[in-house]
Every structure is written in structure tokens, then in C-alpha cells.
Phi, psi and omega in degrees: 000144186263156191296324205289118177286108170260016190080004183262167165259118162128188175256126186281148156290136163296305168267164208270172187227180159119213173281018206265006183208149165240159167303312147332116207272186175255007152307309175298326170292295196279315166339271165331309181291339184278353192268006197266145192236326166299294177297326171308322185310252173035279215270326176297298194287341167286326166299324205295300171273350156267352145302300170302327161293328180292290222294316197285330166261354159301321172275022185260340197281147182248002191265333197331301180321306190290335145334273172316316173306307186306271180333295209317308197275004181268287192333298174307002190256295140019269195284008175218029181207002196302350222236307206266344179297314207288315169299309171255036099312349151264354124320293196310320208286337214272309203287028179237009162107337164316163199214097171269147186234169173213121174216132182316314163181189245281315195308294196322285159341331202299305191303328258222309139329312164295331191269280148333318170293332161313298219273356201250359176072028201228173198216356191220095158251163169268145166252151147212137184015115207216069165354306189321280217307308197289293205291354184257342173092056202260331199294328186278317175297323193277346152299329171293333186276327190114002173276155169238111164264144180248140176281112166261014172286150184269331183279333193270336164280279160034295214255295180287342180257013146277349192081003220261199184247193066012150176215341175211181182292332189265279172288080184304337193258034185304338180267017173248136183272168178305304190271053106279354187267319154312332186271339199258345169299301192290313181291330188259315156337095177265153197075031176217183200176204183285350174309326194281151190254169185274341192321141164299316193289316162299308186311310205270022140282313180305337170317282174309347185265287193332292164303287169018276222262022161300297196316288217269343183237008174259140206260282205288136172253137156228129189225186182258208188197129175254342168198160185224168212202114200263344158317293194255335165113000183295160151234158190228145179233125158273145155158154210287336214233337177089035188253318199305317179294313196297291175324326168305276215262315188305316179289148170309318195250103153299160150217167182197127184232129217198124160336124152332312205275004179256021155287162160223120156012285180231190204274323190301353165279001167290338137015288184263331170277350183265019187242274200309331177302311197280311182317309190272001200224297202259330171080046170267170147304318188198162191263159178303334173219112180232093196244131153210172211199132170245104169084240185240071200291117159303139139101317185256087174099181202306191178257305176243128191240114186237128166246129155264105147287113202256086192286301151061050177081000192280307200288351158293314168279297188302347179261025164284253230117276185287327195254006192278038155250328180290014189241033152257020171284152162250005179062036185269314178109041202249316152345291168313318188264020173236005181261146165301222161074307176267335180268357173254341179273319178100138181286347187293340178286310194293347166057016186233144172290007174235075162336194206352196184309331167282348143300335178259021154244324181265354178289301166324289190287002165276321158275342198108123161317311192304312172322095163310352173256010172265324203277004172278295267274309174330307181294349199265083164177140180296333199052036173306327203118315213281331186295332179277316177300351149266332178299149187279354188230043175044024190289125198284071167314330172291318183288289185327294178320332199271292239279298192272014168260003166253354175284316165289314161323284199283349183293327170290287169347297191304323188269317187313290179308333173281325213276298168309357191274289188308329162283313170298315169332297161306307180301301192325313173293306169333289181321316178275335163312308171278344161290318183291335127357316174266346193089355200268134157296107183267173196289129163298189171273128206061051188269147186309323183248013122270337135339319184277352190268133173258188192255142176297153161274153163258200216298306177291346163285341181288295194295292150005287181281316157333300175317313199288311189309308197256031161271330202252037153235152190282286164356280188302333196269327179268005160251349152316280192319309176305006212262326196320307196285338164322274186287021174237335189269342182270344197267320188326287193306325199247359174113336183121191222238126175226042182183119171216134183275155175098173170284319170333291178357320178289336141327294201284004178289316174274326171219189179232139190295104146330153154298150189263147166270185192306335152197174191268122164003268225295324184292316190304317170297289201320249180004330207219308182343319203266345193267057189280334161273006167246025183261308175334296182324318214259346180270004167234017182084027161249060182274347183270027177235317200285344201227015163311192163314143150048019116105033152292156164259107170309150150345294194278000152259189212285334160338326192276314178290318159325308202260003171267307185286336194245133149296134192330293160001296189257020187284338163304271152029280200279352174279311173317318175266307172310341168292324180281352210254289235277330195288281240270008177247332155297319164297319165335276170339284211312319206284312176302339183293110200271355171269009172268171199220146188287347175271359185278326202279308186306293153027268205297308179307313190275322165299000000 
């Protein structure tokens, strides 16, 4: 149980409850998923294009690096102030006329909804769109109550009048094509029929008729939250579509349900999140709806305002140390559209209301590693990188994944060791049963010749240690290496290796080995390593510096200045900056120039 004072009352569950886990673990899952060949298609041609949109307005910013950073040192202000955040954030809201709640975890939040929508009598709510409301499981409960929640998110609606799940953070329905949207719109949908077209534009009018009169005849709102503002007591919702706003203002009764972790500090970081979110998540400038509410306005907006504060295993995760950054997520998804990993297994594989890589760090710590429909999850990644080098608020995922795939190690190791203690345990009394049985003294427990039995390693320790021996000398790892041609003259005739015995084996279950090539990284740097200032060169355009006399690079270019100033290490770096000094000394020039005219330069800005 963690240590960590959040300020709630009473004694917490340590781990979280809800959607966060299915009985199929994800190997078996993502197994299954590899066969829909439709949804890849899908998830594919879609990431495929919020990708090309994020890049294109990111690369508009010259601040982005300095963005990130910023959110990055907020988020970490957070997670270390998060106890006195949390205490005035519940003052402002209560003192703006809001009604605060605290629940330990999904059971709670459940009740605790349910309950409020009971005293107000009704049988029908709007939701809009909520990550929290998906992981406590609110939609299924309130169904259990005899309540209807209607989803006004268009993608969420989708999903729900299909029976399905969410498959991504942003897009719930991603794994759906036009004409499957279509179809479950003429089945599910009242007032369409075979008439509705696949068109995009027609659907989300068919949409738009439906909801309507949601809008207009539901009393109760339930929303989520992308940030609180533990300064003034607001809350903020982004989003695209305008469900969002109607659901904010129309109904008498909000609820709201929110993460601990999603507060900030002052009113002035929205600032900076309100840049990274739509750049990262939709690839906008900005999101189209941007609604926020401090408390209870007479006359403007609901009547009544209640926030559920959602604790659900997060005071478990902050109190890790290497893994309490996966709760500086902002719920953009830009992780999810750069992993292979996730576009080819699909989120229903991943069995969480949080899919992809950032789902394979926070569902496990919201439940426990120890959680067997979890402790795979760690593993569903390549450690490719790209999730971390898009997040907007730097959360290192690849290390947290390393950080909770040695956590599952030890903990199976911890059951190993317990589980043989306990089988010797039992042979000894056996043993002393039967001396005593004989009349025989029998050996105590730690008798010398029990001593001698030592414990066997199994495959993987074996396999472990052998690696761990020659990785960690460069000698060994360069006579290892000499190994290469051997095994590129044995693999060569069949292609490379699609069968291995053993625990290797477990690889060639999923792919298949390449033929190794012809020498090794480290013999190619022997070779190649020293001609490293004219590949610089030629990579800023100097190519005639590059090929000079004696293939030296002068000083005095900018290349020269790399190779005087920068250690191999830092030469990215330093290529970056003297490029940005050398553009920007140029732009200087261009500008003081009287033969360029400010339309040529608007032009330019513009194009």
C-alpha cells in the first residue's frame, strides 16, 4: 500500500478496478487481431494520416522542443505537489457553488454517480466523451441501474450503437470503415434506413439529427475532464465536434469525473497545453471547442455542479518512482499513431480502456504488475523509440516498459523461489515422518547435506547469464561476432532461420531470424568511423569542403566549426545549432535586402 498522502479520506484500495484489464492476456489477443485484415487495413490508413497532420503543424512551431519541455516540468510539478494541489482545488470549486467527491475506486465513482442521477429522477443521460467514465466501466453500471447513457461523441456513438469497444484514445471507432458505420447507423440508428449513404457528411448529419433531440430532452450531463486548474477551481474540456459544449451548458445537472492527476497548478499552463494537445492529438493549430466552468454561474450553464475525483490505483503509481510519469499523460494519442505494435495488433488487443504504448505502462500500474491479465503488456513493444520522441510532455516509455518488465521478472522469480521453499519444506516433513516412523533420528532442516543441494537455474537464467557474460566485455562480444560468417554461410541456402528449439524458439514463433549480415556494426565503425566530418559536410551542403584537399574540411566552415567544437556525442546538437545561427543570419540579410518585396517574403512565410 503507498505511502502517499493525496488528501482523500479514509483508507484507499491500493490498485485500480474496472475496464482496465480482460481475462485474455495480449498475446493471445493481438494473436486473434492479426487475423482481421480489414481492421489493419483501417487503423493503418488512419494513423497513417494523423500522423501526416501532427508533423505538419509541429514542424510550424520553432518552440516545440521548448513546449515540451515546458508541460514536461509542469506535469513533474504535479506529481510533487499533487497532496496541497489537490486540497486547493477542492476549496475553489466548493467555494464557486461546485460539490466535490472523492472515490477511492471504479465500485465507488460507480455509486456514487448513480446516486446523484437517482435523486434528480430521471432514466436518461448525455455523456461526453471520457476516458475516466470508460476505465470505472459508468456506462455498464448505469445500465445495470435501469439508467441510459447516450454517448455524443460521434466516434463513441459509433461504438456504442455497434455493441463494440473504443480500439483508440482519440478515435474510438478507428477500426471502422465508412461502410461498416453505415451499416450499424441503418441497424442501430431510428429514422434512416436503406437510403443512408456511406458519405461522410451524410453520416454525421444522420448523426446530428439523432442527437439533437438528446440534447434538448436530457436534464443530467456526465463528462470527463482534460484539465483543473487547481488555482481558480475551473475545469476544461477540448473537443472537436461541439457535443461537448451542448452537454457543458444545456442540461440543469452536471457530473464530472476526473483523474487525480489531471490537474495543473495555475490558470497560466493552459497556455502550453493548449498548444501540445491539438498539435498532438488531431494535428490542429488549435481544438475547435474550447469550453471551461468554475463552479455555479446564476442564470449560465448548469444549475448544478458535482466533481468526482478519481483515485482508482493512481496513488499506486505515483508511488513508484521510475513509473509515476506515466500519469503525466494528457490523453493525446500521438503514441498510439507512430507504434507498429499497436497498428497491427489493434487496441482491443491490448484489453484496457487504454491501448497502446502508454496503455502498456499505465494499465499494469493501475492494477499491479502482479495482475496476470497485465503483466504481458510490458512486453507489447519493440523499444523502437517513436512514442517517446512524439510525446508532447516527454514521458520516457521505453525505459518504464524495461523499468516494469524487470518488476514482472522479479515477481515470477519471488513466486519461484517461494513455490521451491515450499516443495522442500514438504519433502523434509516427509522425510522426518518417515524416520520417525523408522525409529530413525532424522537430519534437521539445514543439515549439511542440505546444504549441498543447491537450487538448478532454469533455462532463462542460463540463457541470461551467458548473454549478460558476453555483452559485457567488448573482447567477448568481438569474438562472438566472428561467429557472423558461420551462421550468414548456415542460414544463407534457407533464407534465414523460421525454426529454433528451446526457449530461443520463442522468437521464430512469431518471425523469423534474417540471414546475419556480412560483418558487424562495430568491424563497419573500424572502417568507416574516421570519414565522420565529411558525411557532416555533405549533410549541410558543403559538399565541395567535403572533398577538398586531403578530404580535410576547413575551420572556417560550418562543418569546421563541428569538428573544432563538438564531441562525436554532442555533434547532432551542434549541427542543429550553428545551422539554426547560419539560416538566421541569412534571414537577416534577405530581409535588410532591398531586392526582396515583403510579398515575395509573405509568399514564402506562406506557402
Amino acid at each position: 500500500m503507498t505511502t502517499v498522502d493525496l488528501g482523500m479520506p479514509g483508507t484507499r484500495i491500493a490498485y485500480g478496478s474496472g475496464n482496465l484489464y480482460e481475462e485474455t492476456p495480449f498475446p493471445e489477443h493481438a494473436r486473434a487481431e492479426l487475423k482481421n485484415t480489414q481492421m489493419r487495413a483501417n487503423i493503418g490508413h488512419a494513423t497513417h494520416t494523423i500522423r501526416g497532420k501532427r508533423a505538419r503543424v509541429v514542424g510550424e512551431l520553432p518552440d516545440w522542443q521548448d513546449l515540451r519541455d515546458a508541460g514536461s516540468a509542469i506535469k513533474q510539478e504535479v506529481g510533487a505537489r499533487l497532496p496541497e494541489l489537490l486540497e486547493q482545488f477542492e476549496a475553489n470549486v466548493t467555494a464557486r457553488g461546485g460539490v466535490v467527491h472523492w472515490a477511492r475506486d471504479a465500485a465507488e465513482a460507480n455509486r456514487i454517480v448513480t446516486d446523484l442521477v437517482r435523486a434528480k429522477g430521471v432514466e436518461e443521460v448525455i455523456k461526453v466523451k471520457s476516458m475516466a467514465t470508460q476505465e470505472i466501466g459508468l456506462n455498464e453500471h448505469l445500465e445495470g441501474q435501469g439508467i441510459k447513457a447516450h454517448e455524443t461523441d460521434l466516434a463513441e456513438l459509433i461504438v456504442q450503437l455497434g455493441e463494440d469497444k473504443p480500439s483508440h484514445i482519440l478515435v474510438p471507432a478507428i477500426h471502422k470503415n465508412r461502410d461498416e458505420i453505415r451499416e450499424i447507423f441503418s441497424r442501430r440508428m431510428p429514422g434512416t434506413g436503406k437510403e443512408l449513404t456511406n458519405e461522410p457528411a451524410v453520416l454525421a448529419e444522420a448523426a446530428r439529427s439523432y442527437l439533437r433531440e438528446k440534447f434538448l430532452d436530457t436534464t443530467v450531463a456526465i463528462s470527463g475532464a482534460n484539465f483543473g486548474i487547481a488555482e481558480t477551481g475551473t475545469l476544461t474540456v477540448v473537443e472537436s465536434e461541439g457535443n461537448g459544449r451542448m452537454c457543458l451548458t444545456l442540461p440543469k445537472t452536471l457530473i464530472t469525473v476526473m483523474g487525480v492527476e489531471k490537474l495543473l497548478p495555475r490558470f497560466s499552463d493552459l497556455e502550453v497545453f493548449t498548444q501540445l494537445l491539438p498539435r498532438s492529438s488531431t494535428g490542429e493549430r488549435m481544438n475547435p471547442y474550447t469550453s471551461m466552468w468554475t463552479g455555479v454561474t446564476e442564470g449560465d450553464g448548469p444549475e448544478e455542479f458535482h466533481l468526482i475525483l478519481l483515485d482508482n490505483g493512481r496513488s499506486a503509481v505515483l508511488g513508484d518512482p521510475a513509473g509515476r510519469s506515466a500519469l503525466h499523460c494528457i490523453r493525446c494519442s500521438a503514441c498510439l499513431n507512430v507504434c507498429p505494435v499497436y497498428e497491427h495488433a489493434g487496441g482491443h488487443a491490448y484489453g484496457s480502456t487504454y491501448p497502446g504504448p502508454i496503455g502498456a505502462i499505465l494499465s499494469p500500474q493501475l492494477t499491479g504488475v502482479a495482475a496476470e491479465q497485465n503483466n504481458s503488456l510490458p512486453y507489447a513493444s519493440s523499444l523502437c523509440g517513436r512514442c517517446y520522441e512524439v510525446c508532447p510532455v516527454k514521458i520516457d516509455i521505453p525505459s518504464i516498459l524495461v523499468h516494469l518488465r524487470d518488476e514482472d521478472i522479479r515477481t515470477k522469480h519471488g513466486q519461484r523461489d517461494q513455490a521451491a521453499t515450499q516443495q522442500r519444506s514438504t519433502v523434509i516433513e516427509a522425510r522426518q515422518a518417515e524416520a520417525e516412523a523408522a525409529g530413525v533420528t532424522p537430519e534437521p532442516a539445514g543439515h549439511p547435506a542440505e546444504a549441498k543441494k543447491k537450487k538448478v537455474p532454469s533455462e532463462m537464467d542460463l540463457l541470461m547469464k551467458a548473454a549478460g557474460t558476453v555483452m559485457s566485455s567488448g573482447t567477448r562480444m568481438g569474438l562472438a561476432e566472428r561467429a557472423l560468417p558461420l551462421g550468414r554461410g548456415a542460414l544463407k541456402p534457407f533464407g534465414g532461420a523460421k525454426w529454433l528449439p528451446g526457449m530461443v524458439g520463442g522468437w521464430t514463433q512469431e518471425r523469423d531470424i534474417p540471414v546475419p549480415p556480412n560483418q558487424s556494426f562495430r568491424n563497419w565503425w573500424k572502417n568507416n568511423g574516421e570519414n565522420t566530418q565529411q558525411r557532416v559536410a555533405e549533410d549541410l551542403g558543403d559538399t565541395q569542403l567535403a572533398v577538398s584537399a586531403g578530404g580535410e574540411v576547413p575551420a572556417s566552415s560550418l562543418a569546421g566549426e563541428i569538428h573544432q567544437h563538438a564531441a562525436w556525442g554532442a555533434e547532432a546538437q551542434a549541427v542543429a545549432k550553428l545551422r539554426a545561427e547560419r539560416d538566421q543570419a541569412e534571414g537577416a540579410t534577405t530581409k535588410d535586402s532591398p531586392a526582396t518585396s515583403t510579398g515575395e517574403r509573405e509568399g514564402e512565410q506562406n506557402a
